[in-house]
C-alpha positions in Angstrom: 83.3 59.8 -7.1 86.9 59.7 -7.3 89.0 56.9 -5.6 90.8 57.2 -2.9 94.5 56.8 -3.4 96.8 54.3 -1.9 97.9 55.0 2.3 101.3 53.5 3.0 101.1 51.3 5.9 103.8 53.4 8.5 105.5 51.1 10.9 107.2 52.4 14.5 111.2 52.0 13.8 112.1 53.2 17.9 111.4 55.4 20.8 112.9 58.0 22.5 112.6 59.9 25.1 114.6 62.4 26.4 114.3 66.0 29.3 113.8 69.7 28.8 114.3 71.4 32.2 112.7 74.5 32.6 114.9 75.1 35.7 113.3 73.8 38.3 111.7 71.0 37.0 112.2 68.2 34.1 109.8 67.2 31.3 109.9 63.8 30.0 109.6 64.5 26.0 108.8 61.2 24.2 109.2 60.5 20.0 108.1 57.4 18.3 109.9 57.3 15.2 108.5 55.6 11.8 110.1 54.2 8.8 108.3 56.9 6.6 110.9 59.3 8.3 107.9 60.6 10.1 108.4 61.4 14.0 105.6 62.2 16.4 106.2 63.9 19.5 104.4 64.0 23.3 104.8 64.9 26.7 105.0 62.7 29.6 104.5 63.7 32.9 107.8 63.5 35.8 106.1 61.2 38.3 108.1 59.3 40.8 111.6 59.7 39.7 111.9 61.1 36.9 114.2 59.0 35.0 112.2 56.2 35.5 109.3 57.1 32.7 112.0 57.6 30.6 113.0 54.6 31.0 109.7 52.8 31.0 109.1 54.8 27.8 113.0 52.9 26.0 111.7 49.7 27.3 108.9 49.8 25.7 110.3 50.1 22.2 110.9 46.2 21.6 107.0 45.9 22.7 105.7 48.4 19.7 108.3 47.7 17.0 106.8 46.7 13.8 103.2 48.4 14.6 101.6 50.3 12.4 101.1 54.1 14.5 97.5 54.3 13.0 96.3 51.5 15.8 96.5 53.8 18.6 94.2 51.7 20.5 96.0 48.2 19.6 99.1 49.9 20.9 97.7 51.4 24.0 96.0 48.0 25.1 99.0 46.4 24.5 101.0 48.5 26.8 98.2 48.9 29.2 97.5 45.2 29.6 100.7 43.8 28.6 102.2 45.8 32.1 99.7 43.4 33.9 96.8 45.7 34.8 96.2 48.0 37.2 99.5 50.0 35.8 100.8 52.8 38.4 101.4 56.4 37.1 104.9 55.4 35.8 103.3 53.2 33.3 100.4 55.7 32.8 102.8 58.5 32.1 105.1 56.6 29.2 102.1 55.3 27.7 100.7 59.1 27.6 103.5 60.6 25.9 103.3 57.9 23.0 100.0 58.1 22.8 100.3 61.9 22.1 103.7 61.2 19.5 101.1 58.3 17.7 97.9 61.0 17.3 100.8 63.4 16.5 102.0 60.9 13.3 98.5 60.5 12.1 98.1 63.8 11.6 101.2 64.3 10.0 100.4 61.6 7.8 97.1 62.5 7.0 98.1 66.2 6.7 95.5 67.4 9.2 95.5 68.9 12.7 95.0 66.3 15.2 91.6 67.9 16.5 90.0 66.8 13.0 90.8 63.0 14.1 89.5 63.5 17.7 85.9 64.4 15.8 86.5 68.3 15.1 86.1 71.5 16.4 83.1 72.3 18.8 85.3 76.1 19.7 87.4 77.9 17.7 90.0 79.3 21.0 90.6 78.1 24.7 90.1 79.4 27.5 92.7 79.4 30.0 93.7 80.7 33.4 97.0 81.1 35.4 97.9 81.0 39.0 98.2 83.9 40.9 100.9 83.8 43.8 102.4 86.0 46.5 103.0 85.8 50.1 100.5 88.2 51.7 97.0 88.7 50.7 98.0 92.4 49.3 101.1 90.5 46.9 98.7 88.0 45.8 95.7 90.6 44.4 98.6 92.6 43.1 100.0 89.5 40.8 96.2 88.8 40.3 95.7 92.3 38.8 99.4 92.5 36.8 98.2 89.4 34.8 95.0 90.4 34.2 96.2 93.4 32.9 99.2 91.6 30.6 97.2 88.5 29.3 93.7 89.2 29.5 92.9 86.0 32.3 89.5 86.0 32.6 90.0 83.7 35.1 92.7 82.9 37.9 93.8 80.1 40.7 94.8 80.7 44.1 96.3 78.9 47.0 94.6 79.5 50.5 97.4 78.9 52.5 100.2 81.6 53.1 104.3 80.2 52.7 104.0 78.6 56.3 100.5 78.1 55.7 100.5 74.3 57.0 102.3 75.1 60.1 99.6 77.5 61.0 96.4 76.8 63.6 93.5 76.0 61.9 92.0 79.3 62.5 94.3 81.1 60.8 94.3 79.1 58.0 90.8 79.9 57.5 91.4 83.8 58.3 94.5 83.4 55.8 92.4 81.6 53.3 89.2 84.5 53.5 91.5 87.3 53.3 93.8 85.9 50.1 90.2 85.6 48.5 88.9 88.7 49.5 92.0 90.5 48.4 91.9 89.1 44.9 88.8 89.6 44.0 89.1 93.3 45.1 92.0 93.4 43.0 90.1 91.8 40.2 86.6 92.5 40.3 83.5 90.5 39.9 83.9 89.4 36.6 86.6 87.0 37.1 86.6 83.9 37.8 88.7 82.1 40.9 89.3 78.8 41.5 91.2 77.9 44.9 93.2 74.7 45.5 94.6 74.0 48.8 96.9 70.9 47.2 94.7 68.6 49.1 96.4 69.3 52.5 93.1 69.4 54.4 92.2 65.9 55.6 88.8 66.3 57.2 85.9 67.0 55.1 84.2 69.2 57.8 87.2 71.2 57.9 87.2 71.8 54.2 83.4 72.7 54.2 84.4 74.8 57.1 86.6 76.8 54.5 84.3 76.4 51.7 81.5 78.2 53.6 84.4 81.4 55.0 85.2 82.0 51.3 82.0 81.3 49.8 80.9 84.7 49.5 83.6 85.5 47.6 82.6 83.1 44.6 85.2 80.9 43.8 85.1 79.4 40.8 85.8 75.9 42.4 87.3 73.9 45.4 90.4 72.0 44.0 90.9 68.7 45.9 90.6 70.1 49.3 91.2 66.4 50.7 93.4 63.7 49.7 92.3 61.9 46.6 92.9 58.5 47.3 89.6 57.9 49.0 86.0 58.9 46.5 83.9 58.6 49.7 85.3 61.3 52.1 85.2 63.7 49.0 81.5 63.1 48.3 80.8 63.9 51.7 82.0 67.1 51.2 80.7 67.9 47.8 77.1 67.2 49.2 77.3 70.1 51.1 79.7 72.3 49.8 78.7 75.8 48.4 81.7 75.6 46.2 82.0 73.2 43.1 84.5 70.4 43.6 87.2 69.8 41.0 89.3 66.7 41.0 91.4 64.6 38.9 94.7 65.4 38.6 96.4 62.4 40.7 94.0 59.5 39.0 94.8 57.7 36.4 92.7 55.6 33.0 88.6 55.8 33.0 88.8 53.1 35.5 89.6 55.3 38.1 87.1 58.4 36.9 84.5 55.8 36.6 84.5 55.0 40.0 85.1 59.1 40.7 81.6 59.6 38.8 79.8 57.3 40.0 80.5 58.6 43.6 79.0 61.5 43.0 82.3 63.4 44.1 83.3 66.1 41.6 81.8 68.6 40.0 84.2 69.4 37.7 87.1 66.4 36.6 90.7 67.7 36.3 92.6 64.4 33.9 95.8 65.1 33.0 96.9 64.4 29.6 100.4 63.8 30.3 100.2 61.2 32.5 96.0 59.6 32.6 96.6 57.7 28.9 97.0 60.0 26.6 94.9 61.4 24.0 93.2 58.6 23.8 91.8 58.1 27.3 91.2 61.5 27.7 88.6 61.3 24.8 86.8 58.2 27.1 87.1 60.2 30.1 85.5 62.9 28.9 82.7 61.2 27.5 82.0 59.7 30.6 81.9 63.1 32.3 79.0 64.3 29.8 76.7 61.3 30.7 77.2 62.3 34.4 77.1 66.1 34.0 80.3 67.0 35.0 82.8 69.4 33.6 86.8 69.0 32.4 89.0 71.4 33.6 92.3 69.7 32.3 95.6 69.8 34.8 98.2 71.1 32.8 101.3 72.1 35.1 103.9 71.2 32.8 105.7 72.2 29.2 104.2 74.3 26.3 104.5 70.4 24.1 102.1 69.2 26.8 99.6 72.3 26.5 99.5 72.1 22.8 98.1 68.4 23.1 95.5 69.5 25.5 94.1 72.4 23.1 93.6 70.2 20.4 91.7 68.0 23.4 89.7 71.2 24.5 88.4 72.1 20.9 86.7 68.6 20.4 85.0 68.3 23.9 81.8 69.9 24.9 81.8 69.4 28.2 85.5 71.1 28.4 85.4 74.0 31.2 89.3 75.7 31.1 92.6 74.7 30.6 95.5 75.4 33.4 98.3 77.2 31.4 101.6 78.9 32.2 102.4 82.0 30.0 104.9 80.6 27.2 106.4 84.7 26.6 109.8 84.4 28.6 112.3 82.0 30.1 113.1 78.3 28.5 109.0 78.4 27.6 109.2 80.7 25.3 112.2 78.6 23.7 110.6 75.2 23.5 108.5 74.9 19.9 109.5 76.6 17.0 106.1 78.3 16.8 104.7 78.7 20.3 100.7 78.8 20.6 99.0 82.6 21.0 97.6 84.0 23.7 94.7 86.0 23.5 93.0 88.0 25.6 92.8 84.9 28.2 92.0 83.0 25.1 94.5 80.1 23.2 94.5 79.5 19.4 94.4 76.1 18.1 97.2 75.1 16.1 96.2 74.5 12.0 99.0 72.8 11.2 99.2 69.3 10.5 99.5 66.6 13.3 99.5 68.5 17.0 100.8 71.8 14.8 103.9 72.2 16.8 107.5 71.1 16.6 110.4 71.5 19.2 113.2 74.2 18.7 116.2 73.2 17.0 118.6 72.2 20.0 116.5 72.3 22.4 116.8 69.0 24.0 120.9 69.5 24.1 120.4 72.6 25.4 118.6 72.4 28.3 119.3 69.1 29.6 117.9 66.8 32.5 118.6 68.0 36.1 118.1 66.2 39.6 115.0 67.7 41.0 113.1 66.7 44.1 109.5 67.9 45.0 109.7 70.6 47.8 108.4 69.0 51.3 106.7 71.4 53.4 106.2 70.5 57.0 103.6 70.9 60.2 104.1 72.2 63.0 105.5 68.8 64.6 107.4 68.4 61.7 104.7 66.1 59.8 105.1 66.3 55.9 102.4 68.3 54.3 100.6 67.0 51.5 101.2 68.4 47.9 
């Protein structure tokens, strides 16, 4: 047996992190730096204002300095409990994106894709889908249909409501919500599959069985948080009884708060996000957990192509992985963002074979499209209440 060679022992020389706005929105890109001239990259997700991950991200760089990037989990405990547990999602999101840049080093390092560290390859592609959009039923079967037809989906989201969808009486919300479904899945037939997420703006549980039973006989693919998320309880109400799978996820953070998720009986399907849930690293725990209880992961994956190539290399090593959320990376600052963008298809993704998370930024590109204010839209009731998003 031949010996295996001597591994330098890396140590973490800074942090950075810095924007790339897309145009409407900014994505918090995070590097950890290493004195082997080695740089890891990750995506954190914009929560709260966004300047303030990045700069819970810089203040963290006295608290890893000196660390060798191989102990992922000594440096994720030691932000994690060092910020005095329970951390909010500012803290969750900074330690995601250097969680990513770390599992990003070690592969670099090690001259292997990250997925071979996370266990290896139970798929060879992902499957993805894309939301379909338009303000009238007709628009909205018509997108459903163009990007069937240009990428191959073989599955799609929706929304239920209409544009002034939250101002409107409760029975034409459900009228609106039937004939959006019924119009898409004549536009795309029966072999696609639709989810539906009403952004969590229903706050009754009956009234969100009442719209899981009106589309129903449509066959969504599932029911994305139909009520708030704060609350497990309210939500396993309704997923005793609903006709519809219930997905979840995206707004909790660590395998603390899935734990108690699982063990309330209250999804069907999870929905972590990468970008702001832990990282990598979690992700891995989170999904194991789902396994023992039978639940799928549908990651949430709303933001940059960095962020999507992490959550392949997620996808190929879980079992229990359902479909990934993507956004087409063929036009617009997307298609500008990593020097190799990932391949689509036929509503499939290829995993990068390149060493660490097989992807670098674009020369430039963080000069070039630089941070801008941005503000969540706020759409209102009828009485002028703020809706939910």
């Amino acid at each position: 047996m031949q010996p295996v060679g001597e591994i330098r022992i890396l140590k973490i020389t800074g942090l950075a992190c810095d924007f790339i706005n897309d145009g409407s929105r900014n994505w918090p890109i995070v590097r950890v730096m290493t004195d082997a001239g080695i740089t890891g990259i990750g995506e954190a997700y914009p929560v709260g204002p966004d300047k303030a991950v990045a700069e819970t991200v810089r203040y963290f760089e006295d608290w890893v300095l000196g660390f060798d990037p191989f102990d992922g989990e000594r440096v994720w405990h030691e932000l994690y409990a060092g910020s005095r547990f329970p951390t909010g999602s500012v803290i969750t999101a900074a330690i995601s994106g250097i969680d990513q840049a770390l599992w990003d080093i070690k592969g670099k390092a090690l001259e292997t894709p990250v997925y071979q560290l996370l266990g290896g390859k139970v798929r060879d592609r992902i499957r993805v889908y894309q939301s379909a959009r338009g303000d009238t039923p007709e628009a909205m079967g018509e997108h459903a249909r163009q990007l069937i037809e240009t990428y191959g989906y073989t599955a799609l989201k929706i929304g239920p409501s209409g544009p002034d969808g939250d101002s409107d009486p409760w029975g034409v919300q459900l009228d609106t919500a039937e004939q959006r479904m019924a119009a898409v899945r004549e536009a795309v037939g029966d072999a696609i599959d639709i989810g539906v997420d009403p952004h969590a703006k229903i706050l009754e549980p009956a009234r969100a069985l009442e719209m899981a039973e009106r589309i129903s006989p449509y066959r969504p693919f599932f029911f994305e948080e139909p009520v708030r998320p704060e609350q497990f309880e309210p939500l396993a109400k309704l997923a005793r009884k609903s006709p519809i799978p219930i997905a979840t996820g995206e707004c909790l953070y660590t395998k603390f708060e899935f734990q108690r998720l699982l063990a309330s009986g209250a999804a069907d399907i999870i929905q972590p996000d990468v970008c702001v849930t832990g990282g990598l690293t979690e992700m891995k725990k989170i999904a194991a957990m789902a396994e023992a209880h039978y639940v799928s992961v549908a990651p949430h994956n709303p933001l940059g192509p960095l962020a999507t190539a992490v959550n392949v290399h997620f996808a190929a090593t879980v079992p229990n992985f359902l479909i990934l959320e993507y956004h087409a990376d063929d036009s617009g600052v997307r298609a500008e963002v990593l020097d190799e963008p990932i391949q689509l298809d036929d509503g499939y993704v290829s995993i990068p074979e390149r060493p660490g998370l097989g992807v670098e930024l674009s020369d430039g590109i963080l000069e070039k499209y630089p941070y801008r204010p941005w503000r969540r839209g706020r759409p209102t009731k009828a009485d002028g209440m703020l809706a939910f998003i």
